[in-house]
C-alpha positions as CSV (number, residue, x, y, z in Angstrom):
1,X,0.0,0.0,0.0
2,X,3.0,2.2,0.7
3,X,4.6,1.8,-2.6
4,X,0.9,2.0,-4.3
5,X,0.8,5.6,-2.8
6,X,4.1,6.8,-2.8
7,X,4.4,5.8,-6.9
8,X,0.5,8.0,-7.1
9,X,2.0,10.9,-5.0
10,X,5.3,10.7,-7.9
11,X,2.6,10.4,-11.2
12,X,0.2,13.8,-9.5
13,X,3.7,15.7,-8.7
14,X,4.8,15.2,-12.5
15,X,1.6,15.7,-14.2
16,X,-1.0,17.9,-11.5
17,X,1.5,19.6,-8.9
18,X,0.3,22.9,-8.6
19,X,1.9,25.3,-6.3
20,X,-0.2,25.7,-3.7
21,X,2.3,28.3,-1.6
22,X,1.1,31.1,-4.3
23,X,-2.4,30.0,-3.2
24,X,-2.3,30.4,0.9
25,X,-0.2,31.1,3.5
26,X,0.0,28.3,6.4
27,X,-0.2,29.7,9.7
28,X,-2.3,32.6,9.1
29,X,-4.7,31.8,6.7
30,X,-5.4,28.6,5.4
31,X,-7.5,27.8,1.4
32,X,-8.6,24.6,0.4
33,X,-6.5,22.9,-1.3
34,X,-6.7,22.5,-5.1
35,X,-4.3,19.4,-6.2
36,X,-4.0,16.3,-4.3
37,X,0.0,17.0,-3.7
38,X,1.1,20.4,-2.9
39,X,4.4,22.0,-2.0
40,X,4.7,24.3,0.4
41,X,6.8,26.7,1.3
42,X,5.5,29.0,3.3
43,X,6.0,27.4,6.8
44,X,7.4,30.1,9.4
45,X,10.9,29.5,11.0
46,X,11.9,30.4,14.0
47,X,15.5,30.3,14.3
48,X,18.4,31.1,17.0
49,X,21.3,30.9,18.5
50,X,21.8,28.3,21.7
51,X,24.3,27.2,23.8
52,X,24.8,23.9,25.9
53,X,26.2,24.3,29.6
54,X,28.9,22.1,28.6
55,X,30.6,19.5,26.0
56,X,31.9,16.1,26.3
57,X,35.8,16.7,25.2
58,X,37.4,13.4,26.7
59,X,38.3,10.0,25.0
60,X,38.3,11.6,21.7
61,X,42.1,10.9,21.2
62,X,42.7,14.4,19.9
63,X,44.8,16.8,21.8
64,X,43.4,20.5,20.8
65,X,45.6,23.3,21.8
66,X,45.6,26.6,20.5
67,X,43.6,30.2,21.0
68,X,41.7,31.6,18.5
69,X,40.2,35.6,18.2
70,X,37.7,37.1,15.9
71,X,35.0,39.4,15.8
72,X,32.5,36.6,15.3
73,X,33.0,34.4,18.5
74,X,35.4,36.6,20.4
75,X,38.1,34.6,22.0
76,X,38.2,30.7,22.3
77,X,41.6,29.1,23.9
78,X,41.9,25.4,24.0
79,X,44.7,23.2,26.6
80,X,45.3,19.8,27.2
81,X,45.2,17.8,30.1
82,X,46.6,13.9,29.5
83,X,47.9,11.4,31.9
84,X,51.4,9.4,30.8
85,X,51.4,5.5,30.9
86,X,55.3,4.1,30.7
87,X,55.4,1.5,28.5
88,X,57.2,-0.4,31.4
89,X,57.7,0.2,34.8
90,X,61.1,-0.9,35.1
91,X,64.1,0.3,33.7
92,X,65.8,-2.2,31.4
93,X,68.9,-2.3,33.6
94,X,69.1,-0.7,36.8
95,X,72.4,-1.1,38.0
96,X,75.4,1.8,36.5
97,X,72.4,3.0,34.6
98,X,72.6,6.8,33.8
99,X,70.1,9.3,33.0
100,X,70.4,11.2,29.8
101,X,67.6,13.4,29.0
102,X,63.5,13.0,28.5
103,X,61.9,14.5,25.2
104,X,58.2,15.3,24.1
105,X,57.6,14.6,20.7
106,X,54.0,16.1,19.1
107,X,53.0,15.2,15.5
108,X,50.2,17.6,13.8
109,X,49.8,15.8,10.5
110,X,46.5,16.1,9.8
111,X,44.2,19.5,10.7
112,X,45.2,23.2,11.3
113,X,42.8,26.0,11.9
114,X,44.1,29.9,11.8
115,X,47.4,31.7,11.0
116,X,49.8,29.2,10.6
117,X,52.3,31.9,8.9
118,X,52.7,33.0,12.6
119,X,55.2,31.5,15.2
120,X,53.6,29.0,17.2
121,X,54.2,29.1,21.3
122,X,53.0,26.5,24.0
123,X,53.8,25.1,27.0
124,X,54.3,21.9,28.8
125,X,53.1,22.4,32.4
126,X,53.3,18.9,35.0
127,X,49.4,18.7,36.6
128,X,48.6,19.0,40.1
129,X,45.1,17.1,39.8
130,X,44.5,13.7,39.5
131,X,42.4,13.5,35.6
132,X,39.4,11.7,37.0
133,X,36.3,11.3,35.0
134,X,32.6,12.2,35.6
135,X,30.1,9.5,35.1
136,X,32.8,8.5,32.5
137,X,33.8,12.0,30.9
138,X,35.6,15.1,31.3
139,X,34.1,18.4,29.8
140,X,35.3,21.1,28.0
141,X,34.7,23.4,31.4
142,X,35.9,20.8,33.2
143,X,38.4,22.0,35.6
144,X,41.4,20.1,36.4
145,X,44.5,21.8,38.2
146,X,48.0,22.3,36.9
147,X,51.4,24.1,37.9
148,X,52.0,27.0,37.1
149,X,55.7,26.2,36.4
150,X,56.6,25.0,32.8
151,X,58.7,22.5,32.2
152,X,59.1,22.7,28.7
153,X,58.2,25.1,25.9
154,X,58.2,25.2,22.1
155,X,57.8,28.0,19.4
156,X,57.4,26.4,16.0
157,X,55.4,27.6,12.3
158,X,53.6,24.8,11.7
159,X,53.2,22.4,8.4
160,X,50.5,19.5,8.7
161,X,51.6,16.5,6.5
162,X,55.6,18.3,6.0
163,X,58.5,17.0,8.3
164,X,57.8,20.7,10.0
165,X,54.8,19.4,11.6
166,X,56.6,17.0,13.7
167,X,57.5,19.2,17.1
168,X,60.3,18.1,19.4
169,X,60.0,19.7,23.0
170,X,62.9,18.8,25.5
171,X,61.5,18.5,29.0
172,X,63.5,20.1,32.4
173,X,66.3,17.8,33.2
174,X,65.4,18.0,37.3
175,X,61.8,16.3,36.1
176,X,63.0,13.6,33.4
177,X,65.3,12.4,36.2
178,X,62.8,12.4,39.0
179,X,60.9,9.9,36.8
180,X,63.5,8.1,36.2
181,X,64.6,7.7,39.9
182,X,61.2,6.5,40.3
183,X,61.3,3.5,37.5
184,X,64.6,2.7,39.1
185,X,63.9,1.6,42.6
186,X,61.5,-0.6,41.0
187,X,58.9,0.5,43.7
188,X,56.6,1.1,40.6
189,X,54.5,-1.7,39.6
190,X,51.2,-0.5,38.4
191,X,49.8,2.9,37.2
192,X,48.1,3.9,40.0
193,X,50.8,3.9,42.0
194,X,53.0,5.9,39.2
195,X,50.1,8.4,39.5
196,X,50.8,9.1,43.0
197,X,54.2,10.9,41.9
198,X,53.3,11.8,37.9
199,X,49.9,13.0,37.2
200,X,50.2,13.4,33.7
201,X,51.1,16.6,31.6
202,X,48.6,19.7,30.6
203,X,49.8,21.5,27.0
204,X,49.1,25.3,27.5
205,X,49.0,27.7,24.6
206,X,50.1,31.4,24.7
207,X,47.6,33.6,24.2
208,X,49.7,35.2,21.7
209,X,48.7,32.5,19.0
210,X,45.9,32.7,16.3
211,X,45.7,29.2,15.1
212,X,44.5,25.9,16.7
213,X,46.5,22.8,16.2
214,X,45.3,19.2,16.4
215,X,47.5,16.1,17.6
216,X,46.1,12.7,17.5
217,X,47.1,10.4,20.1
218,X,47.4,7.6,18.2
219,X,48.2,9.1,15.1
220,X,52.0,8.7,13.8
221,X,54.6,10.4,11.4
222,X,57.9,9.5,10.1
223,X,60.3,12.3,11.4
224,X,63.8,12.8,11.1
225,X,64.2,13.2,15.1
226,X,68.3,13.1,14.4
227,X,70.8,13.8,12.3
228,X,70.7,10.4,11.2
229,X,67.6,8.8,11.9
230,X,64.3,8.6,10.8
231,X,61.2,7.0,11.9
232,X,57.7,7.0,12.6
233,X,57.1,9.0,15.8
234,X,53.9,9.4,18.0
235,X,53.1,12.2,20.4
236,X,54.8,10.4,23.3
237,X,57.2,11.5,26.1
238,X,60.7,9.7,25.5
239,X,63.0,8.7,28.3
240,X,66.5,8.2,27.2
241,X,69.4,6.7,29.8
242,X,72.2,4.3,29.2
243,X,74.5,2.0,31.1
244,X,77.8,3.8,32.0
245,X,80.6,2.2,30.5
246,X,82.9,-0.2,33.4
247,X,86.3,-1.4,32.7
248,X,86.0,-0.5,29.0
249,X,82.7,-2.5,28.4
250,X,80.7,-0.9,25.7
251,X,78.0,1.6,27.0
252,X,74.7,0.7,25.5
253,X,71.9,3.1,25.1
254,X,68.3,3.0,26.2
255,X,64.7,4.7,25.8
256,X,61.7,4.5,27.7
257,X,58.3,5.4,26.0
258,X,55.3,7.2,28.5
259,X,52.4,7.3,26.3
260,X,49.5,10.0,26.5
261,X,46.4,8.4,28.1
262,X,43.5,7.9,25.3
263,X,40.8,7.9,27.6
264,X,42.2,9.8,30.5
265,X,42.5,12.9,28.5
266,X,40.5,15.9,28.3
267,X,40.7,19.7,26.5
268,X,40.0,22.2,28.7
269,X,38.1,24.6,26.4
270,X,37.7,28.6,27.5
271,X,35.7,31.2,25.3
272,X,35.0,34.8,25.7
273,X,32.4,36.5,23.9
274,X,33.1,39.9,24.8
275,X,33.2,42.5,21.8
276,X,32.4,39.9,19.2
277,X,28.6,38.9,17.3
278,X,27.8,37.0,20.0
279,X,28.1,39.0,23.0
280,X,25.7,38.4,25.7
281,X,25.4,34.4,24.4
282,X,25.0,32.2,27.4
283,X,23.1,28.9,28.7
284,X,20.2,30.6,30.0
285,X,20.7,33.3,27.3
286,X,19.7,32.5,23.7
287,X,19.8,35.1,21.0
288,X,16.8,34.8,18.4
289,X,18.0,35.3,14.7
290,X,16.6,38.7,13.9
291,X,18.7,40.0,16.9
292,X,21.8,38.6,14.8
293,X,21.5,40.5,11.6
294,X,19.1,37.1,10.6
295,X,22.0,34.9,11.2
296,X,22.4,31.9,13.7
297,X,25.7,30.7,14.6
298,X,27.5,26.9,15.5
299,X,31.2,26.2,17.3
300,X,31.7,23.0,17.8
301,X,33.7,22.6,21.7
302,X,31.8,25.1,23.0
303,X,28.2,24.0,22.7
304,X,27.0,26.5,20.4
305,X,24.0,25.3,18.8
306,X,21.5,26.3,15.9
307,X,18.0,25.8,17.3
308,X,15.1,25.7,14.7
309,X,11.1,25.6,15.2
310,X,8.5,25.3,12.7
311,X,5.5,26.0,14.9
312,X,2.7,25.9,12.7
313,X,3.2,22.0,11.8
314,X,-0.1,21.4,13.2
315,X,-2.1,23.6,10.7
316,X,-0.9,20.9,7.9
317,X,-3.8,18.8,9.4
318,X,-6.3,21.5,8.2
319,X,-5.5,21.2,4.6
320,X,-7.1,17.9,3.8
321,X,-9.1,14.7,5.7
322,X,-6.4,12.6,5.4
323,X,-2.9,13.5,4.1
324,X,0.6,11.6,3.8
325,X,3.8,13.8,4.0
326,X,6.3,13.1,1.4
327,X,9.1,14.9,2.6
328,X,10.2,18.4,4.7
329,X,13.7,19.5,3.8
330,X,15.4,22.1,4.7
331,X,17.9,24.2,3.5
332,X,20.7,26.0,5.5
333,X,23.5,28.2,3.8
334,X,26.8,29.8,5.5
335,X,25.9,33.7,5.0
336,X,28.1,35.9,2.9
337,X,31.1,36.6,4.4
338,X,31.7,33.3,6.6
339,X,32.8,31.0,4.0
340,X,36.7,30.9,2.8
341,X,39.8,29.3,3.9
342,X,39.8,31.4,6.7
343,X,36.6,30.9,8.1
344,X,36.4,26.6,8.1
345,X,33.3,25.4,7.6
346,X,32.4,21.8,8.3
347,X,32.1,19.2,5.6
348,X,29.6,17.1,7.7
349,X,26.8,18.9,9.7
350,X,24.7,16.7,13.0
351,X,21.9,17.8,13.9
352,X,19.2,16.2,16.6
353,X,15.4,16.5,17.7
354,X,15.4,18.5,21.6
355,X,13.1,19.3,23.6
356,X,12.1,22.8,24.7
357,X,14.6,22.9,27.2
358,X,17.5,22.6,24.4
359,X,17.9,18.6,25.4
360,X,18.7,16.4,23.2
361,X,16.4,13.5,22.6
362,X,17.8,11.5,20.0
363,X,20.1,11.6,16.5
364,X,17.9,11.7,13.4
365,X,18.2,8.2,12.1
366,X,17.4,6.3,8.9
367,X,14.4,3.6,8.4
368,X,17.0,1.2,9.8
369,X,16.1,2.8,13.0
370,X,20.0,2.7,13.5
371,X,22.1,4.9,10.9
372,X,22.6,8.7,11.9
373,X,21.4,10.7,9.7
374,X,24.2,13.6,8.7
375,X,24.0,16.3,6.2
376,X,27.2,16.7,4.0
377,X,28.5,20.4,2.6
378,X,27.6,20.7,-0.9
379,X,30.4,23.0,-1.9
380,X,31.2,22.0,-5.4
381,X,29.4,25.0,-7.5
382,X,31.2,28.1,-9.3
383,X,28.9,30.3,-6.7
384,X,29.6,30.3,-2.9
385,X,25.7,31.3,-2.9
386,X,25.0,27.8,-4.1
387,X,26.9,26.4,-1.3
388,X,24.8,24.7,1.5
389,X,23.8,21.7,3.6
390,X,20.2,20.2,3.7
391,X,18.5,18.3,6.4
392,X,15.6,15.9,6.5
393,X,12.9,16.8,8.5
394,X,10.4,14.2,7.6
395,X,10.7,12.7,10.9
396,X,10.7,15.5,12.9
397,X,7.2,16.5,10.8
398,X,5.7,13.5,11.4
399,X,6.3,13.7,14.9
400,X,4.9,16.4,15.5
401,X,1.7,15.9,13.5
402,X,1.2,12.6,15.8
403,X,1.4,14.5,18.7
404,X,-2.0,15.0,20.3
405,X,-0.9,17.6,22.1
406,X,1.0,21.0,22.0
407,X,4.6,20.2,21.0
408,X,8.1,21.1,22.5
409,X,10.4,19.6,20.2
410,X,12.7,21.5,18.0
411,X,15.9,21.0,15.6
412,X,19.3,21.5,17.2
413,X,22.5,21.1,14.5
414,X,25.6,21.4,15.4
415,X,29.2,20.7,13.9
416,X,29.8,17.5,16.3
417,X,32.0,15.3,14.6
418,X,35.2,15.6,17.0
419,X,37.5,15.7,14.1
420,X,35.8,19.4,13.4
421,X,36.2,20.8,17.2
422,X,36.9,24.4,17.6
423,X,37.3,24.6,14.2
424,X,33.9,23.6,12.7
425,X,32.0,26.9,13.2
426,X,29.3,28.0,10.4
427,X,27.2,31.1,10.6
428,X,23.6,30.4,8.8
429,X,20.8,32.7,7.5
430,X,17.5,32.6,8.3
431,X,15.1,32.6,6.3
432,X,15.0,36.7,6.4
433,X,18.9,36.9,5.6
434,X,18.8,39.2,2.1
435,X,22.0,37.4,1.2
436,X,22.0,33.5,2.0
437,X,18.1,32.9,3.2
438,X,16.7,29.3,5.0
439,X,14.3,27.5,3.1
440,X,12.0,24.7,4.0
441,X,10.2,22.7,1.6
442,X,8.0,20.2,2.1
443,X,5.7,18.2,0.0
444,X,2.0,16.8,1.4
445,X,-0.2,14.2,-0.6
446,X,-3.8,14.9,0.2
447,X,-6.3,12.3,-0.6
């Protein structure tokens, strides 16, 4: 029966379809109907700008650090907080062992945001706070203590995918040897007990930067980390020592690997607003659209959400005795101005049905009831006009309609693939922007 109506709903669109939006306007005034399918167009949006007290930034294995200024969302700084697991927690000798030196090495080879034509500082601080998760995560206001004292620093341009990207930082000499001490009394056996004396590392920006960099944990990259070799390097702490030489025997070198923590890990994410579009933006603070020059705005890291309501769904119901809605799509361009290399916008947009307290509910899935529904940057026309994302909001229509009651559900989307954090932020018409306008379509069979 479905595919007998659905292929009758196709023939009436090709040969009957009349344009019914030119006829009424749904939500004020409502005409009867003159085809059996009808598109229309003319559904009010409401559309705004939200943002979520907080955002899940741990167990992502991707170390954001970096701070970030413009006029659109002010300032946004990004640090890292990861614990170090030795690969062993023994030394591989431990008699006339000497130690030599401990290294951090950092690999960006795969995402940049920013001006990357501009010295990059940060530094490498020892934590003071145990990196404990909440209910199984750590937030991007989550706030875990560090020194104050650096033990390490770097200043580097950098190159993703280029030998420049790989970032050698050499770690104070009092603290590689402290750890080494440890390892060497062989009073370490487990982690937890190594976490008594090491807590892990935090990587802190200078606020002097303009870019935000990206290291995977487990991501690697051949290097040339001497003058004569090369090999494929992690971001991992490296311990080197050797055996001192003792009546001429050879002296034979030795490294000891503390890995960054996958899961114990966290970005501790800071934005200011002040001075920028979205000043006054908080979690009990939403901005509507037409208070944003008809623009709503998305940062992924931050929790800054587009919300979207249709609230005169219900009025479909008035147009004929029985009806079948063929499909609600809607259409969301980046606004003039807030697309180019410069201004990243993400190639894959999420987006989820809340409630009216700005909760999400659940993913928009596909009839498998399992696979998320995503909506993909279409970015491949002459025209940056033409370039947009489109979302399907059949299911969120139908919903509605079934609902016997008044609704609260709305349409939050949001950049929230973690490979896009910080850096996937989009800036969207509405559908009163003169440049870059929303659309919603949306087809109903009447029968």
């Amino acid at each position: 029966m479905y595919k007998y109506v659905l292929l009758c709903a196709v023939i009436l669109l090709l040969f009957s379809c009349e344009r019914e939006s030119n006829t009424y306007e749904v939500g004020n005034s409502l005409m009867s109907a003159q085809s059996k399918v009808a598109m229309i167009d003319t559904l009010t949006l409401r559309m705004s700008t939200i943002m979520k007290d907080s955002v899940i930034t741990s167990g992502q294995s991707a170390i954001m650090v970096g701070n970030i200024k413009d006029h659109t969302f002010g300032t946004v700084n990004s640090a890292s907080m990861f614990e170090l697991t030795p690969a062993s927690y023994s030394l591989a000798a431990t008699t006339n062992v000497v130690f030599d030196s401990i290294v951090m090495y950092l690999t960006n080879n795969d995402f940049y945001y920013g001006d990357t034509l501009k010295t990059f500082k940060l530094d490498v601080h020892p934590m003071t706070d145990r990196i404990k998760l909440n209910s199984g995560y750590l937030y991007n206001n989550s706030d875990l203590k560090y020194s104050s004292a650096s033990i390490g620093s770097a200043e580097f341009l950098p190159r993703p995918n280029t030998d420049s990207s790989f970032v050698r930082i050499k770690l104070d000499q009092s603290y590689g040897q402290n750890v080494f001490n440890l390892l060497k009394t062989k009073d370490a056996t487990s982690q937890e007990y190594f976490l008594n004396f090491y807590k892990g590392l935090a990587l802190v920006p200078s606020s002097d930067n303009n870019a935000m960099l990206r290291f995977g944990i487990n991501s690697s990259y051949e290097a040339q980390i001497s003058n004569t070799t090369k090999e494929k390097v992690s971001n991992v702490v490296r311990m080197y020592y050797h055996t001192a030489s003792v009546n001429g025997t050879e002296e034979i070198k030795y490294t000891l690997d503390l890995n960054p923590s996958s899961t114990y890990q966290y970005n501790k994410i800071k934005s200011d607003f002040s001075n920028s579009d979205l000043s006054g933006l908080t979690p009990s603070n939403p901005i509507e659209s037409k208070n944003l020059g008809n623009r709503t705005y998305l940062m992924a890291g931050i929790g800054v959400y587009t919300k979207v309501e249709i609230p005169y769904v219900k009025t479909l119901k008035n147009l004929y005795t029985n009806y079948w809605i063929i499909s609600a799509d809607l259409s969301l361009s980046p606004v003039a101005g807030y697309y180019s290399d410069q201004f990243y916008n993400p190639k894959v947009m999420h987006y989820y049905l809340g409630d009216r307290k700005n909760n999400i509910i659940s993913t928009f899935v596909e009839t498998d009831g399992a696979t998320e529904i995503t909506s993909s940057l279409t970015d491949t026309s002459e025209f940056q006009s033409d370039y947009g994302y489109s979302f399907s909001l059949l299911s969120y229509v139908n919903t509605i309609l079934s609902e016997t009651a008044t609704s609260n559900y709305n349409v939050l989307i949001y950049p929230s693939s973690y490979t896009d954090v910080l850096s996937g932020k989009t800036v969207f018409g509405d559908p009163k922007n003169s440049t870059n306008p929303a659309k919603l379509k949306l087809y109903i069979l009447g029968y």
